[in-house]
C-alpha positions, -999 to +999 in steps of 0.1 A: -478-404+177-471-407+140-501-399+116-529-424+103-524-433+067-545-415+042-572-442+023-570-417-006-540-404-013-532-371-024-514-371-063-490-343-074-506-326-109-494-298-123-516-270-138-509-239-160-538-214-162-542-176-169-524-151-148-562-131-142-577-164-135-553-172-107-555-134-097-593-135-090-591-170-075-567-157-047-585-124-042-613-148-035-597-172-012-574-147+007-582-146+045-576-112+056-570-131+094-544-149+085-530-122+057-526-148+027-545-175+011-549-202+034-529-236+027-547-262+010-571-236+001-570-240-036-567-277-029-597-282-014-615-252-037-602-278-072-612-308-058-645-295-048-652-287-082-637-317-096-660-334-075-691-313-088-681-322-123-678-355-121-713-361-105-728-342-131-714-359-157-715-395-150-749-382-137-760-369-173-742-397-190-752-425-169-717-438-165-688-442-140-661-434-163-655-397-187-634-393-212-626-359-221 
């Protein structure tokens, strides 16, 4: 059985940060069960904060859109 579409499709971006910064973020998302970060871990970790942001913003600003 083939799977259902996704409503909200996933979009490749590529990001370059600091060597620490991506350091601490694994130590803090590696699963000792399964011996590595789990997949989709950062994924879901970004978009959560993504997320986070965006409330707060359009919150404080009263708007739907931000510009940066």
């Amino acid at each position: 059985m083939p799977r259902p579409t996704l409503v909200d499709r996933p979009i490749q971006k590529c990001l370059q940060l600091p060597t620490s910064t991506v350091v601490n973020v694994e130590l803090q998302l590696y699963s000792p069960l399964d011996g590595r970060v789990p997949q989709g871990a950062l994924n879901n970790l970004v978009n959560r904060l993504l997320l986070d942001w965006l409330a707060r913003t359009t919150k404080a600003e009263g708007t739907e859109h931000v510009g940066i």
